[in-house]
N, C-alpha and C positions, 0 to 999 in steps of 0.2 A: 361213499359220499365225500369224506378228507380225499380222496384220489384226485374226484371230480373238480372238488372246488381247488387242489391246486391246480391241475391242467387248467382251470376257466382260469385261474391267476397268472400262470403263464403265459398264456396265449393273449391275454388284454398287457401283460407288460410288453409282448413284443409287439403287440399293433400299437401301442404307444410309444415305442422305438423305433420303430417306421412312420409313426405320424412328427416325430419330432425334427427326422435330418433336412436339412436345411440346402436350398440351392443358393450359394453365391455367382453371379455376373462379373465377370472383370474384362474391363476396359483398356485397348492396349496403349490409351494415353492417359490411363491411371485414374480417371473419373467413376471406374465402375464400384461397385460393393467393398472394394480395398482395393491399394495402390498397385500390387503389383500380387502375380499368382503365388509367390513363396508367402505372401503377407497370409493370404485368403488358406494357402494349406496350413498355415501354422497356429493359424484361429479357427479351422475346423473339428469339427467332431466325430469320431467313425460313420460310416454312413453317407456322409455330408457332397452335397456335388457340387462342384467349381466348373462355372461352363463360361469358356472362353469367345467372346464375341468375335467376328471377324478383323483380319488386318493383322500386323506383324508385332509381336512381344519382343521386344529387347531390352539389354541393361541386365543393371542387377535385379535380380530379385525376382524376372522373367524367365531364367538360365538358370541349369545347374540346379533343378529342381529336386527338392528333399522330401519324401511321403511322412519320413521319421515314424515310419512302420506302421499308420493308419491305414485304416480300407476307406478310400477316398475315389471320388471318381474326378480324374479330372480332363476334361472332354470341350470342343468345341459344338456353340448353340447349333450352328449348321451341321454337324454332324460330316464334315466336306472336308479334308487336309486341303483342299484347293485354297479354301479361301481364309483355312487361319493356320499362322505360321508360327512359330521358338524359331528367332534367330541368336544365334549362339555368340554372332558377332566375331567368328574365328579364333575366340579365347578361352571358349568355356561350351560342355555338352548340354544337351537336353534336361534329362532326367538324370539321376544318381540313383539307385535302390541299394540299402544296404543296411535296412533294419528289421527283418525279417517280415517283410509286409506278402501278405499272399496274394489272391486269385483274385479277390474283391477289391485288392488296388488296382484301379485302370484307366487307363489312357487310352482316347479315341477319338478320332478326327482331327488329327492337327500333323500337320507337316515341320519337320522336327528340321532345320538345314543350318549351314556355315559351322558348326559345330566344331570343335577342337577340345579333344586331352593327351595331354602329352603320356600318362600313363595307359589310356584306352578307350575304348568306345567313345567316341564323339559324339555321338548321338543320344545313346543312353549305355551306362556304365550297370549293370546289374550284380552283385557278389552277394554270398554268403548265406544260403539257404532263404532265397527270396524267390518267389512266387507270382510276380506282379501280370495283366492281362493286358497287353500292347493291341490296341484292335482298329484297324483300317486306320491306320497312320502312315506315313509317307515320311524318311530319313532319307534326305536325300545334299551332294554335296559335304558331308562329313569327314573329317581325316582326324588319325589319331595314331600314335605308333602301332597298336594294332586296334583289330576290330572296329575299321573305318566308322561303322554306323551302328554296331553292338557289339560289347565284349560282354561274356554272359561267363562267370568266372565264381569256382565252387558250392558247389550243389544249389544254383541256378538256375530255374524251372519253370519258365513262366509260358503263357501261351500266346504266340505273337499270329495273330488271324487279319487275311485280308488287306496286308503291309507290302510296302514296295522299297525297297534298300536300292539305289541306283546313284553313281556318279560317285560314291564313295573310297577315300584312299588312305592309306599309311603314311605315316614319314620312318616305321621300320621296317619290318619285313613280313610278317603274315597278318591274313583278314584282310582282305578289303575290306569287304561288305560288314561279314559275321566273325566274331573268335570268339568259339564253345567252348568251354575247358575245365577240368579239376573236378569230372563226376557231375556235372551238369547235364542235365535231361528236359530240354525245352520240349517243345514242340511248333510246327511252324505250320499253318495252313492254308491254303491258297494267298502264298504271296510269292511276288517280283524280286528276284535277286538281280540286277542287270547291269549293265556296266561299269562292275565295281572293278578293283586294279589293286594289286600287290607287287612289289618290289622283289618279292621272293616264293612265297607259296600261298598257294588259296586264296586266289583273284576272289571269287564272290563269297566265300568261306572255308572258313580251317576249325578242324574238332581236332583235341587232343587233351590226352591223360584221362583216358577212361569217362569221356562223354559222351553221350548215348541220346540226341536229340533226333526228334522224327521230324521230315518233310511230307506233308503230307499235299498232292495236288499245287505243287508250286514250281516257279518255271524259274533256270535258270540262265541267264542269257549275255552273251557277249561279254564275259569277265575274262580278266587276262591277270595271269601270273607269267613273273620274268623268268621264274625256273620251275615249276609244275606247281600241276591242278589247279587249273584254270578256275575251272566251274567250282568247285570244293578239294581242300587236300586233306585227309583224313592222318591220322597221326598217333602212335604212342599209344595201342589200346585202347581206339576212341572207336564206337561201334553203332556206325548210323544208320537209320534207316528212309530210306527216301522211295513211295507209294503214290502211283501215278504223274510222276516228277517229270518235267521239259528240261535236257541240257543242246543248248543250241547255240552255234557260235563261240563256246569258251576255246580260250586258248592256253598254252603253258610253252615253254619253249623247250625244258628238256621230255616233258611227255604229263600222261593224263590229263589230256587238253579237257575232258569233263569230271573226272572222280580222280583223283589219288588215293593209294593205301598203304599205309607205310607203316611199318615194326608193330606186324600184329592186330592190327585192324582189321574188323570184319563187317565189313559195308555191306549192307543189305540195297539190292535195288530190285522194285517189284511193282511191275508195270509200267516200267520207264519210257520215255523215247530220248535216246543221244543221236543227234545228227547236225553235222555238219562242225563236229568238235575238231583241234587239232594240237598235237604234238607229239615230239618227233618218237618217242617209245606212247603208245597207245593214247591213240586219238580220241577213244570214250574211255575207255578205264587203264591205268595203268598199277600193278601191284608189287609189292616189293616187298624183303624184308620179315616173312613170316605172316605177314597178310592173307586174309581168303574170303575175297568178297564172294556173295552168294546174290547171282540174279533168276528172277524167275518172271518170263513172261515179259520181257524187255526187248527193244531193237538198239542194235547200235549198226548206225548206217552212213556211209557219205562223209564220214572222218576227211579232215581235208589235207593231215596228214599223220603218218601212221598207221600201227595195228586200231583195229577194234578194240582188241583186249591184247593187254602184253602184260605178261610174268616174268618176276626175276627176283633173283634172291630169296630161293625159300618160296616163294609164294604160290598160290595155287587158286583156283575157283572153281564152283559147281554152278551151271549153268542148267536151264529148266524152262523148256517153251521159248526160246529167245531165237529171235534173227540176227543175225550177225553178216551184214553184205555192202560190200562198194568202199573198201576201209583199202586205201592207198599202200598201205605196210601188210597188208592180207586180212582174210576174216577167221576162218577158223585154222588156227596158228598157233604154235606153241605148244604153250599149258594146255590150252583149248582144244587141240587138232582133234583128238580121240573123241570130241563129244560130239562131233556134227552128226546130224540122224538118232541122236540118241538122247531119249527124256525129251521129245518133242521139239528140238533142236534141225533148225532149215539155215539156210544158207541163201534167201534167193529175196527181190527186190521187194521192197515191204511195200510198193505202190502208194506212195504217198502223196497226197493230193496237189499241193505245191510248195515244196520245202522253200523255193524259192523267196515267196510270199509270204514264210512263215506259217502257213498251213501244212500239220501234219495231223490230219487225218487222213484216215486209211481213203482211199477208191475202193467200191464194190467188192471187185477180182481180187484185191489183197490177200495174200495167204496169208495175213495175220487177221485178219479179217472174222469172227467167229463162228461164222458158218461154211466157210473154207477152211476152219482150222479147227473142228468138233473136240481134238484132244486136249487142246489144251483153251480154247475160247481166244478170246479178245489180247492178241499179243500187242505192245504200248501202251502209252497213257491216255489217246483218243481214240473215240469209235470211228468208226466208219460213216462219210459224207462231207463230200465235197461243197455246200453250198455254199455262196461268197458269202451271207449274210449268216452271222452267230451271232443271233440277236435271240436274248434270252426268254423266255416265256413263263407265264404268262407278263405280257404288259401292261403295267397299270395304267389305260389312258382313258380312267375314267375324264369328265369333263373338267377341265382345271389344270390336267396335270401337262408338266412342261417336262420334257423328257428329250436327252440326245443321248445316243450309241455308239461309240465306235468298234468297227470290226475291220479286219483282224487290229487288238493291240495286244502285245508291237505289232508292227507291220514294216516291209522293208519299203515295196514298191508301190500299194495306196492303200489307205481305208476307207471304209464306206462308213458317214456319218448318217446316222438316223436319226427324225428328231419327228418329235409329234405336234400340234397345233393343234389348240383346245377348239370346239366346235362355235364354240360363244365369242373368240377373237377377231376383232376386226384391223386388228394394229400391225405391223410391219414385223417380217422376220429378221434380224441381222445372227447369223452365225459364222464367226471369225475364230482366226487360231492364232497364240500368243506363244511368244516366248517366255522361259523362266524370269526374266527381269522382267514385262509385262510390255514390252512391244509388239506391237502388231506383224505380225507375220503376213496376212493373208485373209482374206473375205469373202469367203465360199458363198453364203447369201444374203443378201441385201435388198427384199422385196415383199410383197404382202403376197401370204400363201392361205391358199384355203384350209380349211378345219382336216385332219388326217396325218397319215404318218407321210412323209419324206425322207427320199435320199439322198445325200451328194457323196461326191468322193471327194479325197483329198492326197494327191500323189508325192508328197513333201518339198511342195515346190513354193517359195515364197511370192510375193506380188506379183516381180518380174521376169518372175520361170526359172532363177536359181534354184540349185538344190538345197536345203539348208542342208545344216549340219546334224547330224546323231545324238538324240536324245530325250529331253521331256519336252514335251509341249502340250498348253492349256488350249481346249476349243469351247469354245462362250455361245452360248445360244441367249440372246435376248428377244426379248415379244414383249411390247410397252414399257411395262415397266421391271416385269420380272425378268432374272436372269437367273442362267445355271452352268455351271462350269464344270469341265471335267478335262483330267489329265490325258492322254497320248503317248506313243511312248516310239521313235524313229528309230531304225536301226538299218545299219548297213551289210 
């Protein structure tokens, strides 16, 4: 009976702990709930949710944001990084984490940009056994001497889900995007690493001194380092692992135009696709130094220049189910020569559906394919099927709901905009595409559509049939009164 009646005691003091936290509103011309979000975190209570209305937060007090180690949620009402932004104003980062705040501090929906620190991460600075959950946020336009848009720096762990790091740079010399470091173990899940840029190594990220974060389902794309790994340069006993991962377009100028591995590094890559990487010692992975990356069940294809895979200095690899073909510097070469035919190891065109377009799923015939390839299954990161439209299922279009799609993003050469139209609308469609400043790009439709789903395309061509230029772009779907906006993403 005393068992019972404490458990009944517990259990009513935590529902009363849950009935107590509080939502604040803040307004980005300081009319809301408190002036400003540093105000609203520093008068909240664990628990407590701070939800940020649309439009742009600047200033003090908006910047350079401190949890001061509560579990706080602090998240935009749309749940959209579209339409609410941290501008850092080129002085000052996003976020700071460095009071040991965990899993239950989070941040969600908000587009974190302009950002600047001179010691790191521009975007969000994370140190010292902290924990915090970064979720469907957008860091984008950030520089910092390193880790353009996160520096994630001594046992640093947090989980960053459904995030897009692009446009991000240094004024030193590693991280564009990411710099992992000092026994840090994040993890990253379907998110956007894309044309980030470093002065010196690891264009879209750099691990080093014994960091150990996982990619898990996240695409790497168009990043460039001035002297290697492009895509990621691994470093110093730093041991990553990357799990259905896209490296596509990175470059590096001395080599590992997609992975670097340097002094003792042991890279995991499993289930990968690298194609279309390039530099000049190993166009998808380059290893060095006592390094041994281990791939299983990976293509590295179409290198634009360079090996596949190049060893040197000590280094070595175990390869398992992997294609390896169309790599300018050779494919199986090297360290590698001895393993072609062995451990489910081919050497022949992975049949991809249109790398061109950024489509790399398999064609039918594919011998990575998993019923052309029973030994070892599904070799890369996507299945098998060509269709133009990867439009996700199921769709919610019950009546009411206002919904657009873009397929493929990225995309180099078009995408196809899907957009639904509630059955009960009698009002005009307009769906157009905006630049990051919020100029008008371009007006794909402008007319009244019947109730159902739609398609258009949009080949990255502004009003008057320019190309624009490579990057992010918003496409707006309006019907009466409501609107909804989503990101895109150009590449060349």
């Amino acid at each position: 009976m005393l068992q019972r009646s404490i458990s009944t005691l517990g259990l009513a003091l935590a529902l009363a702990g849950a009935a107590s936290a509080a939502t604040y509103v803040i307004l980005p011309d300081g009319t809301g709930d408190y002036a400003t979000i540093q105000a609203a975190i520093d008068a909240a209570a664990p628990g407590d949710v701070i939800e940020l209305a649309d439009g742009i937060f600047s200033g003090p007090g908006n910047r350079d944001l401190d949890f001061g180690g509560k579990a706080l949620t602090v998240r935009s009402q749309s749940l959209d990084p579209n339409t609410c932004m941290i501008d850092g104003g080129g002085v000052a980062r996003g976020f700071h984490f460095h009071s040991g705040e965990g899993a239950d501090a989070l941040v969600e929906g908000i587009l974190i940009t302009n950002g600047y620190a001179a010691t790191g991460g521009g975007g969000i600075y994370c140190e010292v056994y902290t924990s915090p959950t970064i979720r469907n946020c957008a860091l984008i336009g950030n520089r910092a001497s390193g880790g353009g848009a996160m520096w994630l720096y001594n046992h640093c762990d947090p989980q960053v889900i459904d995030c897009t790091f692009s446009g991000n740079t240094i004024t030193g010399q590693n991280g564009g995007g990411l710099l992992i470091g000092l026994s840090s173990a994040p993890s990253f899940e379907n998110c956007l690493i894309f044309s980030n840029a470093s002065t010196a190594f690891g264009g879209g990220a750099l691990c080093y001194t014994g960091s150990s974060p996982e990619f898990t389902g996240c695409s790497f794309i168009d990043n460039t380092a001035s002297v290697t790994g492009g895509g990621v340069y691994c470093g110093w006993d730093s041991d990553p692992t990357f799990t259905s991962c896209i490296f596509q377009g990175n470059t590096a100028s001395l080599g590992g135009g997609a992975v670097r591995c340097y002094e003792d590094s042991d890279v995991v890559l499993v289930s990968c696709t690298l194609v279309g990487n390039g530099g000049a010692y190993g166009g998808g992975v380059y290893c060095t130094d006592g390094s041994h990356p281990v791939l299983e069940n990976t293509i590295i294809a179409f290198s634009t220049e360079g090996e596949g895979l190049c060893c040197g200095g000590g280094a070595a690899a175990t390869l398992t189910c992997c294609d390896i073909y169309g790599n300018p510097g050779g494919d199986w070469v090297g360290c590698i020569a001895m393993l072609l035919g062995v451990d489910g190891n081919i050497g022949d065109d992975p049949m991809l559906c249109n790398p061109d377009d950024r489509n790399l799923n398999l064609q039918e015939d594919s011998p990575c394919a998993p019923d052309n390839n029973p030994g070892c299954g599904l070799v890369g990161a996507l299945p098998v099927g060509c269709e133009p439209m990867d439009v996700p299922h199921p769709w919610d279009i019950r009546d009411g709901a206002l919904i657009v799609y873009a397929s493929p993003n990225p995309f180099s050469q078009r995408t196809h905009l899907t957009y639904h139209v509630p059955s009960e609308s009698h009002a005009g469609v307009t769906l157009s595409v905006y630049d990051p400043s919020g100029r008008l790009v371009r007006t794909l439709v402008q007319q009244h559509m019947p109730a159902g789903t739609h398609t258009v395309a949009w080949d990255g061509t502004d009003r008057w049939g320019n190309a624009v230029q490579a990057g992010i772009y918003f496409y707006q779907l309006s019907l009466g009164k409501r609107t909804t906006t989503r990101r895109v993403v150009y590449v060349r």
